[in-house]
TIMI-732130 format. One line per 2 residues: number of its first residue (from 1); their letters; for each residue x, y, z of C-alpha. Coordinates in Angstrom, 3 decimals, always signed. Layout:
BEGIN
NUM) a) X/Y/Z  ...
This chain:
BEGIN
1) xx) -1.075/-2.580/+17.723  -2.582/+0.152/+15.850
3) xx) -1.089/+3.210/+14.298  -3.770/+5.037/+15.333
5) xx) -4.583/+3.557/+19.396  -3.399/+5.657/+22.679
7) xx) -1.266/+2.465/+22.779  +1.046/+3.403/+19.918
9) xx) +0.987/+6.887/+21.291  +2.546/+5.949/+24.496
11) xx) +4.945/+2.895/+22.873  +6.308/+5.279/+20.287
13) xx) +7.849/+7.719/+22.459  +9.278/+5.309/+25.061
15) xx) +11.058/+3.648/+21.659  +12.676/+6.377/+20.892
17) xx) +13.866/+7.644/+23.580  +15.366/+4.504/+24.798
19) xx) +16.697/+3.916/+21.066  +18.685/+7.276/+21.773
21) xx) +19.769/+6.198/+25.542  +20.990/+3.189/+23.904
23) xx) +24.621/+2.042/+23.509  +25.048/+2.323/+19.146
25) xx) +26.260/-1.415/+19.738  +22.858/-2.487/+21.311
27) xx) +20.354/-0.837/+19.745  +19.313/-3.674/+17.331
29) xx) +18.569/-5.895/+20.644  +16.041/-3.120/+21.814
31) xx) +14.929/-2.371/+18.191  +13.962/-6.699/+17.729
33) xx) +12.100/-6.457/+20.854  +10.097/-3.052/+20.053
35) xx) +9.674/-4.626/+17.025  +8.426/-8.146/+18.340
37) xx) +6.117/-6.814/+20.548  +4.083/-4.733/+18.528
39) xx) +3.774/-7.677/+16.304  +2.611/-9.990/+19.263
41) xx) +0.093/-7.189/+20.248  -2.021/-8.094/+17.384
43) xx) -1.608/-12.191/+17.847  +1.650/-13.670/+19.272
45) xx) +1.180/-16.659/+18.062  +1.812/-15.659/+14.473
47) xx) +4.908/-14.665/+15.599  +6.402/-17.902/+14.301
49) xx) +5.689/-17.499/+11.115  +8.406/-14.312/+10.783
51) xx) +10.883/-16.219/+12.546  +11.063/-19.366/+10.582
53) xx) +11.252/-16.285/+7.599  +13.989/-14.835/+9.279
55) xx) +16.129/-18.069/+9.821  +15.687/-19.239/+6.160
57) xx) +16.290/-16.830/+4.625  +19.181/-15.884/+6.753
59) xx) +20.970/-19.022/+5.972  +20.168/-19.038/+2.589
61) xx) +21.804/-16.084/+2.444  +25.039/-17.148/+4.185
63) xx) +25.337/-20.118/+2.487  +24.513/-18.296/-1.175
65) xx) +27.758/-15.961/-0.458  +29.865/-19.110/-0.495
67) xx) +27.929/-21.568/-2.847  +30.042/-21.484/-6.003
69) xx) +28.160/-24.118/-7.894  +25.151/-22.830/-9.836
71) xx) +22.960/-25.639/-9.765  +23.475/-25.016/-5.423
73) xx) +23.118/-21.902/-5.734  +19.695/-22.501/-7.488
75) xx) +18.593/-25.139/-5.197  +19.540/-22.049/-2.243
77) xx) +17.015/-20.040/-4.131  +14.460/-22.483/-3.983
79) xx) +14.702/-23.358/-0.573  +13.748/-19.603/+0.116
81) xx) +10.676/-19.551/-2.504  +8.698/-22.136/-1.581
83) xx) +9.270/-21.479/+2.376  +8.125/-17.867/+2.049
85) xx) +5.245/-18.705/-0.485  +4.310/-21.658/+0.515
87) xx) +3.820/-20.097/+3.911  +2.058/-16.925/+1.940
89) xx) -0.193/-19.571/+0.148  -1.143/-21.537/+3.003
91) xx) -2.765/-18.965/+4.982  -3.818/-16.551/+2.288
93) xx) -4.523/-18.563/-0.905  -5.207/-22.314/-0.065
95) xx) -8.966/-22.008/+0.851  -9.014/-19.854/-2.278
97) xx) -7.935/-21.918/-4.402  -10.130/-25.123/-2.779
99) xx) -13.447/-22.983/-2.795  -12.513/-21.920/-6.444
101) xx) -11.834/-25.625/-7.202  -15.068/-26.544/-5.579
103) xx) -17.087/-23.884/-7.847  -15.938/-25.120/-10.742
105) xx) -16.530/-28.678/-10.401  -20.108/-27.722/-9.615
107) xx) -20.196/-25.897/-12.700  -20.157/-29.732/-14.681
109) xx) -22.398/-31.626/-11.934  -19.534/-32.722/-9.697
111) xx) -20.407/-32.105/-5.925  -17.583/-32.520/-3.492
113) xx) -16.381/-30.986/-0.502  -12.809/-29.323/-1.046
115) xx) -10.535/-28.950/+2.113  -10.797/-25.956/+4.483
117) xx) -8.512/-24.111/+6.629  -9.764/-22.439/+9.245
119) xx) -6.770/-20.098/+10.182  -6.304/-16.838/+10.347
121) xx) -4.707/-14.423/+7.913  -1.761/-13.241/+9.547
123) xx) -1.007/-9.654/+9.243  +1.232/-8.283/+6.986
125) xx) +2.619/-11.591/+5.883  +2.603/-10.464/+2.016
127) xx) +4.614/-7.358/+3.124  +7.387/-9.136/+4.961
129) xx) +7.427/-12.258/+2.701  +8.141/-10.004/-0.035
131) xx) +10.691/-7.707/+1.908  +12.587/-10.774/+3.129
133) xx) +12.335/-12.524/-0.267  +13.850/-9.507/-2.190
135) xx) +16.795/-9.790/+0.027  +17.309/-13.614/-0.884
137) xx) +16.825/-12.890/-4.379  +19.578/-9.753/-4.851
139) xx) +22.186/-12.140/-2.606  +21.269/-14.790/-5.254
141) xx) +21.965/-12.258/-8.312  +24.801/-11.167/-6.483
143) xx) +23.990/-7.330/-6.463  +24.628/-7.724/-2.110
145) xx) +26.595/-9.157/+0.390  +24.874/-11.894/+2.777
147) xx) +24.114/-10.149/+6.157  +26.404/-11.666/+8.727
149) xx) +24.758/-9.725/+11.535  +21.820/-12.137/+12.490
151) xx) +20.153/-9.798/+14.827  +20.513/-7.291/+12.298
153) xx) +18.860/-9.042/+9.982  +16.041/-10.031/+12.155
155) xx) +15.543/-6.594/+12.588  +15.303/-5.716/+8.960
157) xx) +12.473/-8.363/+8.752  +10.615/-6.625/+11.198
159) xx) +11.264/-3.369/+11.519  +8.015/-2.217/+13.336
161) xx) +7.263/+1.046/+11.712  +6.348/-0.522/+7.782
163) xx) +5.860/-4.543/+9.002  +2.607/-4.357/+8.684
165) xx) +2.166/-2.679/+5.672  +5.483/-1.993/+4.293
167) xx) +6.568/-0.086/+2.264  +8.411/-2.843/+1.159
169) xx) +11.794/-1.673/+1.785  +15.256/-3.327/-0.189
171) xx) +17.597/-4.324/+1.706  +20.327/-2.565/-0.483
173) xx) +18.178/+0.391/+1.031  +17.450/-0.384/+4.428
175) xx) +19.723/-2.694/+5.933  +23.090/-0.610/+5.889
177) xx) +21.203/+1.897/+8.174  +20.830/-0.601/+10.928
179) xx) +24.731/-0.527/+10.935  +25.105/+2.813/+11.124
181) xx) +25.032/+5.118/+14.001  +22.140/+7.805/+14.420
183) xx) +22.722/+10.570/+16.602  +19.875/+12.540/+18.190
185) xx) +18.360/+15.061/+16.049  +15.514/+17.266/+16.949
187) xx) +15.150/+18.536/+13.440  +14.544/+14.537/+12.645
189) xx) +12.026/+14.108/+14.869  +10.242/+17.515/+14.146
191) xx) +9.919/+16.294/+10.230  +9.206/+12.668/+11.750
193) xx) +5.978/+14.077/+14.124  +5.055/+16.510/+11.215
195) xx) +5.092/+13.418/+8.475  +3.135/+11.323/+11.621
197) xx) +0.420/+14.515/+11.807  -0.446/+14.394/+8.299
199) xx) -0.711/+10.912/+8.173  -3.304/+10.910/+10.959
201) xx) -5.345/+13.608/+9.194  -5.268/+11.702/+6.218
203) xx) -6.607/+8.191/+8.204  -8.691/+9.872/+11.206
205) xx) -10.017/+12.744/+9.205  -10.381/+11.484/+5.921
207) xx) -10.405/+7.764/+5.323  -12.319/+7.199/+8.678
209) xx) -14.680/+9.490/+7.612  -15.405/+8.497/+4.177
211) xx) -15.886/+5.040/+5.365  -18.783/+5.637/+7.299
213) xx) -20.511/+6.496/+3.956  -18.701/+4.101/+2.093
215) xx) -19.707/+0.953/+3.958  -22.999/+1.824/+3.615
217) xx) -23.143/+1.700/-0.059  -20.724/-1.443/-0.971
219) xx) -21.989/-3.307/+1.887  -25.910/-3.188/+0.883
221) xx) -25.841/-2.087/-2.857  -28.986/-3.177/-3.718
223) xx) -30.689/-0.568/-1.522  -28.810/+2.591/-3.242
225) xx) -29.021/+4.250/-7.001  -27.133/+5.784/-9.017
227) xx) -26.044/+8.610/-7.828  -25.278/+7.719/-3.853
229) xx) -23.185/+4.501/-5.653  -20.996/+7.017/-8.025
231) xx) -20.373/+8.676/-4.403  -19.290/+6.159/-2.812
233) xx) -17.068/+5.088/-5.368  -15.223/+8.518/-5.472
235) xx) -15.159/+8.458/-1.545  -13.638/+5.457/-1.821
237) xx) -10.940/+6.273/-4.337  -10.161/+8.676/-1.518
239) xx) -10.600/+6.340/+1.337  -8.035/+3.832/+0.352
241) xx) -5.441/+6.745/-0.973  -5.955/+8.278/+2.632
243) xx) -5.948/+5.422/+4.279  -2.972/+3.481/+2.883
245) xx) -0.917/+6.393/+2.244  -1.678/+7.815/+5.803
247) xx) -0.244/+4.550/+7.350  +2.589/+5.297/+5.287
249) xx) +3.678/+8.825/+6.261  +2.955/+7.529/+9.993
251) xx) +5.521/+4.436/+9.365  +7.951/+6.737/+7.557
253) xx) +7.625/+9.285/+10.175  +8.216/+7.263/+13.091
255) xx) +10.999/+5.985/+11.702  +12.516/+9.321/+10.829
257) xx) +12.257/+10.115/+14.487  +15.066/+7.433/+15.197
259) xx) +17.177/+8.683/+11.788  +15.917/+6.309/+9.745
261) xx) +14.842/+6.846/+6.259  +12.130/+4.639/+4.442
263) xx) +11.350/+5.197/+0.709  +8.254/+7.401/-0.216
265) xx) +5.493/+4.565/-0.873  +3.005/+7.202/-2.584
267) xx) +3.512/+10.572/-4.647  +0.105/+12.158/-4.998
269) xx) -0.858/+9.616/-7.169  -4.435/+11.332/-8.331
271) xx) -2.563/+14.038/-10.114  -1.281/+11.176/-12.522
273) xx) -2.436/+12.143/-16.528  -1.884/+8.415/-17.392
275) xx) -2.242/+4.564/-16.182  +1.506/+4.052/-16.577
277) xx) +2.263/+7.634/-14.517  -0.433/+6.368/-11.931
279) xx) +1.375/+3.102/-11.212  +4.726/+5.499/-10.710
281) xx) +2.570/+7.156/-8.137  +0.689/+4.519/-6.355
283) xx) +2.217/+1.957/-3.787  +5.816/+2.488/-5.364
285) xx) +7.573/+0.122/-3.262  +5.129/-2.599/-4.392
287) xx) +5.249/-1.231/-8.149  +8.681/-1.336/-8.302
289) xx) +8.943/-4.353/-6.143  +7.270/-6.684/-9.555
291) xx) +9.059/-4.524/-12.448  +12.506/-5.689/-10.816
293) xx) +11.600/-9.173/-9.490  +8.881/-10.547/-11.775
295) xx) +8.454/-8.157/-14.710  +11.979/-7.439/-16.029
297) xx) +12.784/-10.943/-15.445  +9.733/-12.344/-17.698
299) xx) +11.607/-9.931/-20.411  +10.312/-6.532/-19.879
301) xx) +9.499/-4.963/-22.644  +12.918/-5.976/-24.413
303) xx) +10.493/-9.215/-26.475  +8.177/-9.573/-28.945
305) xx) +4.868/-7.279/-28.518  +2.757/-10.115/-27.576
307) xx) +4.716/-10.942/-25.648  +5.529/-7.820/-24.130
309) xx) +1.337/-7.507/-23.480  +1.184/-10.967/-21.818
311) xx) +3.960/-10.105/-19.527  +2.248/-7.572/-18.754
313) xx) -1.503/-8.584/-17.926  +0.130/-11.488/-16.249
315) xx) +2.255/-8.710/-13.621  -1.115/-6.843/-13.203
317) xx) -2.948/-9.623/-12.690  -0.290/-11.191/-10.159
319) xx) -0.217/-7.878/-8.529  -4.113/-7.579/-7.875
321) xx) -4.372/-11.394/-6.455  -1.655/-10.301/-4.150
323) xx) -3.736/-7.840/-2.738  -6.497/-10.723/-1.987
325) xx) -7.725/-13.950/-2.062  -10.483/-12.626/-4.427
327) xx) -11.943/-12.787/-7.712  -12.563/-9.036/-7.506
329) xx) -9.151/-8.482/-6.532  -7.930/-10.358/-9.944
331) xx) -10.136/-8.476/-11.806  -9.332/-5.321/-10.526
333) xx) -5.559/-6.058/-11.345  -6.320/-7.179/-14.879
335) xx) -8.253/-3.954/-15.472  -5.475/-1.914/-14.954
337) xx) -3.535/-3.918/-16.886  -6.004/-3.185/-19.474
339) xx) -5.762/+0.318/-19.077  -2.075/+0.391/-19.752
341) xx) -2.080/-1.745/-22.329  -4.855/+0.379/-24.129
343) xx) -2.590/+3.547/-23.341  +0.289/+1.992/-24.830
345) xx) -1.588/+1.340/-27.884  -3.522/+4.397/-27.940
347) xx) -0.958/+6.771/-27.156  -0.042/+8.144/-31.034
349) xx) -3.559/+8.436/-31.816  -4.333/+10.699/-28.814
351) xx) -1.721/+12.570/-29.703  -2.825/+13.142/-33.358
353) xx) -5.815/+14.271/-31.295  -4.618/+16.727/-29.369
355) xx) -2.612/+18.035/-31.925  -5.635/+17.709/-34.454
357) xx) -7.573/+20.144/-32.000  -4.705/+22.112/-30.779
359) xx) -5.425/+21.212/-27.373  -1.551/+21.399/-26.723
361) xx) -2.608/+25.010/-26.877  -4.355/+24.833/-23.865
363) xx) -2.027/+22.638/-21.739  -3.556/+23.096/-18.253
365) xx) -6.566/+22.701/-19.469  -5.576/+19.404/-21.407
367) xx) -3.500/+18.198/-18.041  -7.115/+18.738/-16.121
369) xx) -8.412/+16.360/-18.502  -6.355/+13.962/-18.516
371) xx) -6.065/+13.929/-14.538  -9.882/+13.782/-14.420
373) xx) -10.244/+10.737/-17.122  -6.944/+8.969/-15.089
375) xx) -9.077/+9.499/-12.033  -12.523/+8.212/-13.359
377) xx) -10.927/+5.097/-14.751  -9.192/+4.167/-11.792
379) xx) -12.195/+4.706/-9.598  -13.990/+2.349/-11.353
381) xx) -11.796/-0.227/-10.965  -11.552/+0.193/-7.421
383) xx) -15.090/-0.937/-7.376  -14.470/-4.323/-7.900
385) xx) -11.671/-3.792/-5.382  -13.761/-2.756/-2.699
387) xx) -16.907/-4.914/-3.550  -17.391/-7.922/-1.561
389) xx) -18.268/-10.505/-3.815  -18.243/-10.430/-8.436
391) xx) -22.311/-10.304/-7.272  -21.740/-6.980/-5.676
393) xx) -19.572/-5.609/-8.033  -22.484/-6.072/-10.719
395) xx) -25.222/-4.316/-8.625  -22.619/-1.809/-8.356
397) xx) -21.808/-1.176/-11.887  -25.815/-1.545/-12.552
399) xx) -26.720/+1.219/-9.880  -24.735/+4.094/-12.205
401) xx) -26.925/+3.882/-15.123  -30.367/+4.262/-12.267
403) xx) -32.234/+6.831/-10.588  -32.116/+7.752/-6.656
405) xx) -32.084/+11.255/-5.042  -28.669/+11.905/-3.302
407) xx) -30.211/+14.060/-0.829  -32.356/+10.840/+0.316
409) xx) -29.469/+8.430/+0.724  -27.384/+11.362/+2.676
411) xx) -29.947/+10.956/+5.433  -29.401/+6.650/+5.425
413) xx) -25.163/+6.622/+5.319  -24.516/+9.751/+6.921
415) xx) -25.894/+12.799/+8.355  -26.227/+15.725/+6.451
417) xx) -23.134/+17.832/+8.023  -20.929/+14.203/+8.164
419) xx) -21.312/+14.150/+4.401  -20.280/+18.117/+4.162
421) xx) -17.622/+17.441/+6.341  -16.734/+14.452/+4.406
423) xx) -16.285/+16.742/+0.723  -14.519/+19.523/+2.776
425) xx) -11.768/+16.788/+4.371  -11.300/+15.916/+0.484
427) xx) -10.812/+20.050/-0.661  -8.377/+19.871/+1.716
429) xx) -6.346/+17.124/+0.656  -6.400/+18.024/-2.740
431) xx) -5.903/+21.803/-1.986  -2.500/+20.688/+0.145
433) xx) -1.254/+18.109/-2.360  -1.755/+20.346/-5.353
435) xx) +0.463/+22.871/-3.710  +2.668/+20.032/-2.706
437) xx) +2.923/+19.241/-6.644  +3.730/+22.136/-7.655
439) xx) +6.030/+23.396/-5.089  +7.984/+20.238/-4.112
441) xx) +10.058/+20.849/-0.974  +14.092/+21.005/-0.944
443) xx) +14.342/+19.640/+2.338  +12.073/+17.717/+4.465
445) xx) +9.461/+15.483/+3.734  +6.226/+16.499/+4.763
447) xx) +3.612/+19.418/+3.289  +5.282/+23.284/+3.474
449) xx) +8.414/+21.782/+4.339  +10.064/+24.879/+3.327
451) xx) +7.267/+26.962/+4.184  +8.267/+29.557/+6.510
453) xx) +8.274/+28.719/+10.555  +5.205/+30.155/+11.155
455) xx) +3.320/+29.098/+7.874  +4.534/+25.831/+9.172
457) xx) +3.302/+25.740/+12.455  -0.091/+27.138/+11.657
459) xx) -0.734/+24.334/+9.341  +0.522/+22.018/+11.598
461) xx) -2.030/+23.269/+14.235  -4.512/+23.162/+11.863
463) xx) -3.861/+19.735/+11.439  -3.680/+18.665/+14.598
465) xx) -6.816/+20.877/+15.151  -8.529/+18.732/+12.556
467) xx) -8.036/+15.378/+14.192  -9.042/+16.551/+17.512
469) xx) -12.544/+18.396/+16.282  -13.558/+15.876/+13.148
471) xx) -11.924/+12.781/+13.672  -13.279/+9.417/+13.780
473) xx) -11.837/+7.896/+16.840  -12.656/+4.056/+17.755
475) xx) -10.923/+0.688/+16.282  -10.608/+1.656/+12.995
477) xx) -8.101/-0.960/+11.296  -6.124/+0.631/+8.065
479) xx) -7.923/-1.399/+5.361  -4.012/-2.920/+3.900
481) xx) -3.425/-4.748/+7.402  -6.200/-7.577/+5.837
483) x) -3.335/-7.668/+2.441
């Protein structure tokens, strides 16, 4: 079920209002099956594989609240690991790995057919798999009680609002509120619908938008130059932000609605002035999600400096093949792993710099800058992101340095007042989040929370306005559902 169907439009509602109609006692029974359903809308089948999640990782987490031996509690641990990624690497990795295998064995003159699975990526397993294996992992460290409650925890698995693509909530975080009783609050649901309306503009408006020029370009880049490809690489910086951070203001607003609070999974990330701030900024929950569980435990940055840089490259590169079962998705990690590492090293020389040409004179101007060079360097990463093949990726890159007339490639990927449309639906995001920067609500979560009531409701009509008149409506997937 999409965010973004007349479906959820109708299931949403009835949810809520018979989460609120609901005995406090009962509510996780109705909130399992809300949640199972809208997973078995997309393919029931699949439904197995969050259940056998659930019951592992359930009883690992019983049994790890009594094992007192070590070397059980260990062999607990393990149980959990390889059932959650082995289950992640059969149906996302293994025909990866076997046509990578097969590839290089041609490389030296050895032709053989590797095995090949012909399933189906299930949605949002590396969401869940890492939600449910965080859990495991703090009862193991002992930083949380087991769950007793295994309804309750079955919930917190699947929670319907960010299953599909997270955020990747803690259980620390989110499973307590399960327990606890949420009375009916029209102010909750007002923020909830408003958080909901922006995240629609963002995906209907915006992403869907940009994607009809987008497409274009990275799916036939041999036919465009230069100057349609640097385009569609800056609508896409701003089809994937809109997109994935529009599914997240939906998630986190539908789950306000029933008094639930989910963790902010984006914070204007484009307004970043370094690598390190844009990774504070961008998919937090995921971010955070490897410094706790992969990075700090590899050492941090408490070893040596090589080793400190391999730890590194090897979290950044971990973090781009989870996005995909793709070279360019490995690359694109390792780039940004680059990038910090080079702004690590870099970082007392640039400030000689600045202070060398009293820049820090100047400091919106210098903030611009450094926004603007942030913004370029993380677009053209997100080229080998989007590109479908390393062969793509290199037309791509080659297309910036040639020649083509903009105005004639308008007329192929989009007509003439679909591409102004598309640059004014980008003004307006950055003309809302720059205010939203710089004047950070007090209470609430969603734009002009503390605007006055009118300001408010004008903007929200405007929004809603926005959808109605310049939407893209049709089956329009949110692009993290294939991650």
């Amino acid at each position: 079920m999409l965010f973004n169907s007349v479906h959820f439009a109708v299931f949403l509602p009835v949810v809520v209002a018979l989460f609120f109609l609901t005995p406090h006692r009962y509510r996780w029974v109705l909130l399992l099956g809300a949640s199972y359903y809208f997973y078995m809308c997309w393919r029931a089948e699949y439904l197995v594989l969050i259940l056998i999640s659930t019951a592992v990782d359930y009883v690992v987490g019983r049994w790890l609240g009594t094992a007192p031996h070590p070397g059980l509690r260990k062999a607990l641990l393990a149980v959990s690991l390889v059932t959650n990624l082995g289950l992640l690497f059969a149906f996302k990795y293994a025909n990866f790995v076997s046509d990578s295998l097969r590839m290089a064995l041609e490389q030296v003159n050895v032709f053989r057919e590797t095995p090949y699975f012909d399933v189906l990526l299930p949605v949002g397993i590396s969401f869940y798999t890492f939600q449910t294996l965080s859990y495991t992992i703090d009862v193991y460290r002992g930083t949380r009680r087991p769950e007793r409650h295994p309804g309750i925890f079955a919930v917190y698995v699947a929670f319907f609002p960010q299953l599909v693509a997270g955020p990747i909530e803690r259980s620390q975080h989110l499973l307590p509120q399960f327990h606890e009783y949420h009375p009916l609050s029209y102010s909750a649901i007002y923020d909830g619908i408003r958080l909901m309306l922006w995240g629609f503009f963002m995906k209907i408006v915006v992403a869907d938008r940009l994607a009809l020029y987008v497409d274009q370009v990275f799916d036939y880049p041999a036919a465009f130059g230069g100057a349609p490809t640097a385009v569609a690489a800056v609508f896409f910086s701003f089809q994937i932000y809109c997109d994935f951070s529009g599914y997240s203001y939906i998630a986190i607003g539908s789950a306000q609605c029933m008094g639930f609070r989910l963790m902010d999974n984006f914070r204007r990330p484009y307004f970043a002035q370094t690598i390190a701030e844009f990774w504070h900024r961008w998919h937090i929950s995921l971010s955070t999600w490897f410094r706790d569980y992969l990075y700090i435990p590899m050492g941090g940055n408490r070893v040596e400096a090589l080793r400190w840089c391999a730890n590194l490259m090897i979290v950044f590169t971990i973090s781009g093949l989870w996005h995909g079962a793709n070279w360019t998705f490995i690359i694109w990690g390792a780039l940004h792993g680059l990038y910090y590492l080079l702004s690590r090293l870099t970082e007392r020389m640039r400030k000689g710099a600045v202070s060398m040409l009293s820049l820090d004179r100047i400091p919106r101007t210098l903030a611009l800058g450094r926004m603007a060079f942030t913004f370029v360097g993380v677009t053209l990463a997100f080229v080998f992101f989007r590109a479908n093949s390393l062969g793509d990726a290199v037309t791509l890159f080659s297309n910036f340095v040639t020649f083509q007339p903009l105005e004639e490639t308008i007329r192929v990927a989009l007509r003439p007042a679909d591409f102004a449309v598309a640059w004014a639906a980008i003004a307006a995001i950055i003309a809302v989040e720059w205010y939203w920067e710089w004047h950070p609500p007090t209470r609430g979560r969603a734009p002009l929370a503390d605007a006055r009531s009118t300001s408010r409701w004008l903007f929200d009509y405007g929004l809603l306005m926005g959808i109605l008149v310049f939407g893209e409506f049709g089956y329009n997937p949110f692009i993290y559902f294939q991650f």
